[in-house]
NULUM-394477 format. One record per residue (C-alpha): x, y, z; residue in one letter. Coordinates in steps of 0.05 Angstrom, whole numbers, padded with zeros to 5 digits, always signed. Example, Ala and Ser with C-alpha at 12.3 -4.5 7.8 and 13.67 -1.06 7.14 Angstrom:
<nodes>
+00246-00090+00156a+00273-00021+00143s
</nodes>
This chain:
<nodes>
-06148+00554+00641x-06089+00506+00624x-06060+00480+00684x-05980+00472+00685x-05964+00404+00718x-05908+00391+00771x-05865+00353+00729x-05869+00401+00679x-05847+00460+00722x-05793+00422+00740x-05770+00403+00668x-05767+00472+00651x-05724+00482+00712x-05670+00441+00686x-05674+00464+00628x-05658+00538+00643x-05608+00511+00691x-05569+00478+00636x-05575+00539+00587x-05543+00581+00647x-05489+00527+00656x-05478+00519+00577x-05474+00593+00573x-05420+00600+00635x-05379+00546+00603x-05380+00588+00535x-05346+00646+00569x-05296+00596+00601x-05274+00573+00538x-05265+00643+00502x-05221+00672+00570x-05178+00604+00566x-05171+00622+00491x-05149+00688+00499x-05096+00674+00547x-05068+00608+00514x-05015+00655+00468x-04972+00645+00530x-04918+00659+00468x-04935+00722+00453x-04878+00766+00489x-04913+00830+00504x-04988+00836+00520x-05000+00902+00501x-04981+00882+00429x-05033+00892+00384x-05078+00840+00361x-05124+00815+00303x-05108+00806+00225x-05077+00874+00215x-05014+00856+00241x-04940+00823+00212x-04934+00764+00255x-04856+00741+00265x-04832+00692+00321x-04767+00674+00356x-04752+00597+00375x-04694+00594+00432x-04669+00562+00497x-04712+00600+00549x-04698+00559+00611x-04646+00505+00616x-04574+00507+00619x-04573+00551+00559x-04624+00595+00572x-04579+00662+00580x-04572+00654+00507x-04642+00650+00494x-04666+00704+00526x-04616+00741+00513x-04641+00730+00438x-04709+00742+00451x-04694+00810+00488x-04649+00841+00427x-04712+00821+00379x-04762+00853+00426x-04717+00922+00428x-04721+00924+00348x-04794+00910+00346x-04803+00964+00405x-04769+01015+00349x-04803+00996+00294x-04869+00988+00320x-04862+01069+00358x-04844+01080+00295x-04905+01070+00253x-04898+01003+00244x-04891+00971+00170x-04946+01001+00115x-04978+01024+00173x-04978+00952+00210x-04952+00946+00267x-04908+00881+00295x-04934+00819+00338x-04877+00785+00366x-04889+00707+00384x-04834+00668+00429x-04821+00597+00442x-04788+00558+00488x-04745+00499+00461x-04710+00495+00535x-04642+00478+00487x-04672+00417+00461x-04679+00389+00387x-04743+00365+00391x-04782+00423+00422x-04748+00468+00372x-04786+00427+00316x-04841+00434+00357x-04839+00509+00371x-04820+00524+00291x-04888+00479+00275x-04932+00516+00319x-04890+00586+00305x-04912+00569+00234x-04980+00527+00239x-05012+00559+00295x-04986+00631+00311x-04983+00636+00234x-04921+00680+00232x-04880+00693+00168x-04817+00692+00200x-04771+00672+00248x-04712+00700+00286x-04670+00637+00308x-04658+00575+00332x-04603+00601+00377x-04560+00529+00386x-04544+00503+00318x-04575+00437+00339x-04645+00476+00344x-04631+00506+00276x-04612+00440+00249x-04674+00405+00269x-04731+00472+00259x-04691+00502+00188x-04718+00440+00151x-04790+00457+00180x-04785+00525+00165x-04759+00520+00094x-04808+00472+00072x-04858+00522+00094x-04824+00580+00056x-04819+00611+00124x-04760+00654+00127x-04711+00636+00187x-04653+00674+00206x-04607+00646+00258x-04569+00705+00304x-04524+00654+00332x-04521+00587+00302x-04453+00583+00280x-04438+00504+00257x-04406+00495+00181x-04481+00454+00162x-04525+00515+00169x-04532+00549+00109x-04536+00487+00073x-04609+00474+00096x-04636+00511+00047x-04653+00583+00010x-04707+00601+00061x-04645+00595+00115x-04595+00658+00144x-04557+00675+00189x-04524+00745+00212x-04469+00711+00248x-04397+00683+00241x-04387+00609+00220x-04351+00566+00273x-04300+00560+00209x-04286+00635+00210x-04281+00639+00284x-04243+00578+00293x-04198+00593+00241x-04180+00664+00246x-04167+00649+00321x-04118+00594+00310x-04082+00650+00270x-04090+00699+00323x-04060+00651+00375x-04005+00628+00336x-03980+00684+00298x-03989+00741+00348x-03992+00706+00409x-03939+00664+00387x-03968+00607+00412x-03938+00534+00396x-03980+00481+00430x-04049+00469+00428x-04094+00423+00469x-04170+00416+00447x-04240+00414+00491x-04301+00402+00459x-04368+00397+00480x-04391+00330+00432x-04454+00376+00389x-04453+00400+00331x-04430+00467+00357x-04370+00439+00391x-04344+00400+00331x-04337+00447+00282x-04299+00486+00324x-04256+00429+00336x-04253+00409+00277x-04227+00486+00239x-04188+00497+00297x-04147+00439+00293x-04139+00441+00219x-04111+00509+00226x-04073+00494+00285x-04039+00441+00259x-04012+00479+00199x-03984+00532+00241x-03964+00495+00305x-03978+00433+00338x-04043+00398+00371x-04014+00359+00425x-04081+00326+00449x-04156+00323+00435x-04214+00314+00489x-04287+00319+00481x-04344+00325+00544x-04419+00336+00541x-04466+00395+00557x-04481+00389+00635x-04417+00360+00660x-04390+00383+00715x-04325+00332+00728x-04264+00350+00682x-04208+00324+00716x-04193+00255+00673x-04190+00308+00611x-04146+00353+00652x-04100+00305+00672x-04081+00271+00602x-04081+00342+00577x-04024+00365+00630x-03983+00304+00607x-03974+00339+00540x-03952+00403+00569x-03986+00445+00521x-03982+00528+00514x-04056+00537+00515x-04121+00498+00517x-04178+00520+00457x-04251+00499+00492x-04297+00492+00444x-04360+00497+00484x-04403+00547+00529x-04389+00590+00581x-04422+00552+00627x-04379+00490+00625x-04315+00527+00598x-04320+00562+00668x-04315+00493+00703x-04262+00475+00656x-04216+00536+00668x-04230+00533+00748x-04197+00457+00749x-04146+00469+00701x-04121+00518+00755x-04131+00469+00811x-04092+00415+00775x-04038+00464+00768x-04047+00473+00691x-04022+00538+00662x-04047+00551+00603x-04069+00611+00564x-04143+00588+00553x-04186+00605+00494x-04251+00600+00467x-04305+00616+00413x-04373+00666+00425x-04398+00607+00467x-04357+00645+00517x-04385+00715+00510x-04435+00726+00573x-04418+00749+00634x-04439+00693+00672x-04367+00662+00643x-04329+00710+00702x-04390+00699+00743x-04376+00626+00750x-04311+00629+00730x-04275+00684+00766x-04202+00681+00768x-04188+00629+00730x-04225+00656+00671x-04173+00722+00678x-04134+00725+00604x-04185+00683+00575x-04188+00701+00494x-04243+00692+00450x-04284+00703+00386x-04341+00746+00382x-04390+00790+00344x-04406+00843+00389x-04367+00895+00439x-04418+00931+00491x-04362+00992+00505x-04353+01003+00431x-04367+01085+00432x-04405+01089+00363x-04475+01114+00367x-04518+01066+00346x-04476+01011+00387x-04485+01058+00453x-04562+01075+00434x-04578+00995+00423x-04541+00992+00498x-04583+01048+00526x-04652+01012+00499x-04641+00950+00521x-04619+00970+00594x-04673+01005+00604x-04723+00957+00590x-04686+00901+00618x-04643+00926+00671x-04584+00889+00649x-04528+00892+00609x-04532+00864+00532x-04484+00812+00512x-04468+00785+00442x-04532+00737+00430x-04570+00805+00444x-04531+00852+00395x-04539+00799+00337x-04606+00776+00344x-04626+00858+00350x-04587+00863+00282x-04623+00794+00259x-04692+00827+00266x-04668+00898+00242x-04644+00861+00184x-04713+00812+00178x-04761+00871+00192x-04727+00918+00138x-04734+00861+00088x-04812+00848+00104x-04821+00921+00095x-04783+00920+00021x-04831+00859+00013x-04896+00909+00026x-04905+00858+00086x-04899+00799+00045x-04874+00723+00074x-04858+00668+00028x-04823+00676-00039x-04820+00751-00041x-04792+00758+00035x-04739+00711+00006x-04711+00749-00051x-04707+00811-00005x-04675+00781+00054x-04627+00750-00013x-04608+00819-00031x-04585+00852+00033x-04521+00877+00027x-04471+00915+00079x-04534+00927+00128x-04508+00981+00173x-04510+00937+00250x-04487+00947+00310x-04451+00885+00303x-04411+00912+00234x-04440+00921+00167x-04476+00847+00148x-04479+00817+00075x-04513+00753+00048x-04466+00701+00016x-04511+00658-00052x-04523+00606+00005x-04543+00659+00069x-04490+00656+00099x-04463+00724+00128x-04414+00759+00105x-04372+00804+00161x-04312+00812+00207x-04292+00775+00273x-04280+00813+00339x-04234+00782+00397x-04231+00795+00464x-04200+00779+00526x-04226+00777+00601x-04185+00833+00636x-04194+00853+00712x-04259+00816+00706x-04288+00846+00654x-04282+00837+00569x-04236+00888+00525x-04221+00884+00456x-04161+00864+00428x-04181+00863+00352x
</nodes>
């Protein structure tokens, strides 16, 4: 009879031991796997090849976040229709969203993994024209199809063919408010705010052009994201004694703006672009955001069906109300998703030429053509803060 040593029982000790340690490890690894899409918005979504993979790329926390989330709910409402509807061809949507916390860099970084990783064939956003600026080239070299809701600088649709957007150029809104103001406001004496991005100078910049051929610009200041201290502006501003003061920013700093104008004793009939539209702006602002005007693409009270239906959705799942960044990026993926499903589910070259053809898409944010460069084609909405709330005026 073979007799089993001591040191050999205890070899094959250790060795069992180490299988059973290997084979815990293994299952450690697959269950960190499985949860690492910390980007994918829902978890019930369905998973695997048989899906159409699309992605949005926005400010989810930061000082800008309301506009990122804000984004990222309107696309989830649209994929929550199509997907109870059937899906596309019988496939049904996976949603994956990153966080580029309002910041260039990440937003190259989210559009590279967006594409790369999560493999998606298209991508609702960047929400800040600076995100777009920096994840558009990243996109179109990829052929991935990228269509900004709310990136409104002049550069955008300049980045190439692969690039859209469904919303306004800071030209148009700019411009058509400078004729507002002056024309049926009557208006004669502009002063000029603008937060130093690429947002906040083209504002400036079509604002001023059109002010100055209808009235006068009495004075030009600039500030950054994140300041809070607006007084040395303020004060050379009320030296000029202007009729109203354009801010070319967000709400969030536009708020801080109008609340020290009013302390300095600065009447002016203040005005803005759809940086404005949230309702943290009379949150923060309160009463010295009362008469503010400003451009938009999106009224929440308008009674038409599909407006009020979009409204319904999206409070129920969210429990809030939707501003503009909501309304346009719903229409952005209403617009995307009915293009991928012309394209048989298609990304790349064929995507293109159907997102290329869309013409008067029926939104709730008005009826949306493509320009030749993807640039949209539609009309401008203004409103006004009243009693704490926003009305339409046009």
């Amino acid at each position: 009879m073979f007799k089993i040593s001591k040191t050999a029982i205890l070899i094959f000790v250790i060795a069992i031991t180490l299988l059973a340690l290997a084979g815990c490890g293994q299952s450690q690894s697959t269950d960190s796997s499985s949860s690492s899409s910390s980007s994918n918005t829902n978890s019930s979504q369905p998973a695997g090849d048989d899906v159409i993979k699309i992605g949005t790329l926005g400010p989810l926390t930061g000082n800008t976040a309301t506009y990122g989330i804000s984004t990222k709910n309107g696309v989830e409402v649209a994929v929550d229709e199509i997907n109870k509807a059937g899906g596309i061809n019988g496939k049904q949507v996976k949603l994956f969203s990153e966080d580029t916390r309002g910041d260039q860099t990440e937003a190259a970084n989210a559009a590279t993994k967006l594409i790369e990783q999560d493999k998606v064939i298209a991508i609702v956003g960047g929400v800040l024209s600076s995100e777009t600026m920096t994840a558009g080239p990243i996109a179109n070299d990829a052929k991935v199809v990228m269509i900004s809701s709310s990136s409104t600088a002049t550069g955008i649709p300049d980045i190439g063919e692969y690039i859209f957007r469904n919303c306004l150029s800071d030209d148009v809104q700019a411009t058509q408010l400078a004729e507002y103001a002056a024309k049926d406001l009557g208006l004669k004496k502009f002063a000029i705010m603008f937060t130093n991005n690429d947002y906040g100078l083209s504002l400036k910049n079509a604002f001023e052009k059109k002010a100055k051929e209808l009235a006068q610009v009495v004075d030009i200041e600039t500030y950054n994201d994140g300041e809070s201290d607006f007084r040395a502006q303020l004060t050379k501003i009320k030296g000029f004694e202007p009729d109203a003061l354009y801010i070319a920013g967000y709400y969030t700093e536009a708020a801080k703006i109008a609340q020290q104008a009013q302390e300095q004793g600065l009447k002016v009939q203040i005005l803005g672009a759809d940086g404005f539209y949230s309702p943290k702006l009379v949150e923060l602002g309160g009463k010295s955001v009362e008469g503010a005007i400003f451009t938009a693409g999106f009224f929440a009270d308008d009674p038409a069906e599909s407006v009020q239906n979009f409204v319904k959705a999206y409070k129920e799942k969210f429990n809030s109300e939707p501003d503009m960044f909501a309304a346009q990026a719903y229409d952005a993926a209403k617009i995307l998703l009915s293009a991928i499903k012309n394209a048989n589910g298609a990304g790349g070259e064929t995507l293109q030429a159907e997102m290329a053809k869309t013409k008067d898409f029926p939104g709730i944010t008005g009826n949306t053509s493509f320009a030749e460069n993807g640039d949209a084609v539609k009309d401008i909405i203004i409103l006004k803060v009243e009693n704490g709330k926003f009305s339409k005026l046009r």
